[in-house]
Structures are given as structure tokens and as C-alpha cells.
C-alpha positions as CSV (number, residue, x, y, z in Angstrom):
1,X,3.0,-15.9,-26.0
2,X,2.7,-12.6,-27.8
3,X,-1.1,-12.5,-27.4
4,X,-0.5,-13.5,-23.5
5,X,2.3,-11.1,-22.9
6,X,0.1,-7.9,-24.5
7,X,-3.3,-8.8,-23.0
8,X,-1.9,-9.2,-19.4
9,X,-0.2,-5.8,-19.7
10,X,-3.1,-4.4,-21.0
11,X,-5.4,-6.0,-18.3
12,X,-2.9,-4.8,-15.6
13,X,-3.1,-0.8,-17.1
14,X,-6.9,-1.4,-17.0
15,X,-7.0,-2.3,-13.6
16,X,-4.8,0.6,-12.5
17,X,-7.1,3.0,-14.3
18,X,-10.2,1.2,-12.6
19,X,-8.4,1.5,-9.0
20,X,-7.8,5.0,-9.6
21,X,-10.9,6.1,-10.8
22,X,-12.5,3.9,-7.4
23,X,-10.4,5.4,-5.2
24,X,-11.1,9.2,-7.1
25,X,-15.1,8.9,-7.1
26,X,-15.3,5.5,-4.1
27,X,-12.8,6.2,-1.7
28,X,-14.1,4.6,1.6
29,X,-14.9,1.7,0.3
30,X,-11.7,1.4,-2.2
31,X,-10.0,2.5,1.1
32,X,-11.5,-0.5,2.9
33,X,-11.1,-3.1,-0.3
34,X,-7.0,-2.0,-0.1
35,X,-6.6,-3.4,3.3
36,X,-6.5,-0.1,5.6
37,X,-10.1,1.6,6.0
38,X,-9.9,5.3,6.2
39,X,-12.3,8.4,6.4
40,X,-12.4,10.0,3.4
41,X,-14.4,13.3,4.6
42,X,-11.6,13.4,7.3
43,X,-7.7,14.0,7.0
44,X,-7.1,10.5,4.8
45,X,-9.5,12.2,1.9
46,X,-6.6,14.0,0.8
47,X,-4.7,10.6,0.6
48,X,-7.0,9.1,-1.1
49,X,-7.1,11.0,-3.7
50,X,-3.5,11.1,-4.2
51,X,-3.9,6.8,-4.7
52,X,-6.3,7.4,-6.9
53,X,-4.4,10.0,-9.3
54,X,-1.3,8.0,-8.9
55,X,-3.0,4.7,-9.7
56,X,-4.7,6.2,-12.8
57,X,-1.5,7.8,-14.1
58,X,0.2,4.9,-14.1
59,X,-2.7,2.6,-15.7
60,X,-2.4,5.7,-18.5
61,X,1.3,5.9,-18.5
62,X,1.2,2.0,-18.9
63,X,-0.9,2.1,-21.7
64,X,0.7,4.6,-23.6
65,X,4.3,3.2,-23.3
66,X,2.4,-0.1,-24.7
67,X,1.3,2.1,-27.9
68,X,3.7,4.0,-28.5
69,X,7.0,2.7,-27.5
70,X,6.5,-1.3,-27.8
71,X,6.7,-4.3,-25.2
72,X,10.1,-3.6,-24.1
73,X,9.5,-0.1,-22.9
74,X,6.2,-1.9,-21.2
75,X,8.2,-4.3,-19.7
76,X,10.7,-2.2,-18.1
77,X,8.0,0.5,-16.6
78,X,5.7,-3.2,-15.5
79,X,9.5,-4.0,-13.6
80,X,9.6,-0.8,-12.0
81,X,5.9,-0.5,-11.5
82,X,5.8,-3.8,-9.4
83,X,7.5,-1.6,-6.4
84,X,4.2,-0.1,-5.7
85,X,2.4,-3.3,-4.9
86,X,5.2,-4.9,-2.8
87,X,5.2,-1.2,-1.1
88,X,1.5,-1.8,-0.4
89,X,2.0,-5.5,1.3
90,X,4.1,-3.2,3.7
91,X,1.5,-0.8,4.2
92,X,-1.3,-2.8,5.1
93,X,0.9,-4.6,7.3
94,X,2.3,-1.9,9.4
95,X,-1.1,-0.6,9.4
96,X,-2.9,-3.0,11.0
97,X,-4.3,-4.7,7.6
98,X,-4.9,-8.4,7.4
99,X,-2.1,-10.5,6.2
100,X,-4.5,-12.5,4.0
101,X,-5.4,-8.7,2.2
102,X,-1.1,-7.8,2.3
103,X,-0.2,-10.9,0.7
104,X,-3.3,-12.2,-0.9
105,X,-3.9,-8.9,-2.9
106,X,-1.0,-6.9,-3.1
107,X,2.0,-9.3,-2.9
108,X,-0.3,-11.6,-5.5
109,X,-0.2,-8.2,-7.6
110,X,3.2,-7.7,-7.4
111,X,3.7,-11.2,-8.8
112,X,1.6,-10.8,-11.5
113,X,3.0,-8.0,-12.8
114,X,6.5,-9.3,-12.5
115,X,5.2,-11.9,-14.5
116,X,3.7,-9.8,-16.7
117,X,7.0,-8.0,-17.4
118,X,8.7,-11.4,-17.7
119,X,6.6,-12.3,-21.0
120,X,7.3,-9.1,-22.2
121,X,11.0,-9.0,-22.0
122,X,10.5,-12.8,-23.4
123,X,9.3,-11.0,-27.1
């Protein structure tokens, strides 16, 4: 379960870093793959780049806690983290996003990393 717990933290910081950079250097179309399409030469750009630094600094964040301060500290940022997904599902809804993108992506994401920080509070 050790192996599980680690690799799925480690997979979920990875994939933060990769949404941030997407959203930093491929934001219309990392617009477009979260659920709400939005210009990025036109007021969203701004926006966008915010998702992507905030996205990347957590995937970093997430990493480094898993380093340097052990699975519990992990599994208490991967709790807290999990917010930002179910805020999403919100998002997309209210925005006029898909309910198969709200719940399919970013609810599923939410569940994941709760999982995620399950298994490590489980060590």
C-alpha cells in the first residue's frame, strides 16, 4: 500500500505541474479541455495564466511536502488540495460547461485525490 499511496501522490503532483505548464504555454486549448473555453489573447489570458501558476505551484508544493516533510504532511495538503477540483465541478457548471466535463473530470479528480490522501493518512 506504501508503493500505491506514494506513486499516486506523485502522479497527482505531476499532473498539476503538466496542467500548469498547459495552461502557461496552451491556454485555449487547456481552456477548452477544463470545461469552459475562453480567449486567451482577450481579457480571460490573464486568467489563464493565473490557473496555470496556481496549478504548477501546487504540483511543486505537492512534491516538495512529499520530500521533505513525509506522507502525512502530503496527505493533509492532498485533503486540502481536493477543494480546488470540487471548486472547478462548480465552475464549469455555472458556466455553461458540460456536466459530463464537471463531474467526469473534475469531481472524478476530486475523488481521486481524496483517495489519494486516504492511503496516505493509512501509512
Amino acid at each position: 500500500m506504501t508503493v500505491t499511496a506514494y506513486t499516486l501522490a506523485v502522479v497527482l503532483d505531476l499532473f498539476c505541474v503538466f496542467l500548469g505548464y498547459r495552461f502557461l504555454f496552451q491556454p485555449g486549448p487547456a481552456a477548452a479541455g477544463y470545461g469552459v473555453p475562453a480567449d486567451p489573447s482577450g481579457d480571460a489570458g490573464a486568467y489563464l495564466t493565473i490557473k496555470g501558476l496556481r496549478d504548477g505551484t501546487l504540483g511543486v508544493v505537492g512534491l516538495a511536502l512529499l520530500a521533505f516533510a513525509g506522507a502525512g504532511a502530503e496527505a493533509w495538503f492532498l485533503l486540502c488540495v481536493a477543494l480546488v477540483p470540487l471548486g472547478d465541478t462548480l465552475i464549469v457548471l455555472r458556466h455553461g460547461g458540460t456536466k459530463a466535463v464537471a463531474f467526469g473530470i473534475h469531481f472524478a479528480t476530486a475523488v481521486v485525490v481524496l483517495i489519494g490522501a486516504g492511503l496516505l493518512f493509512a501509512l
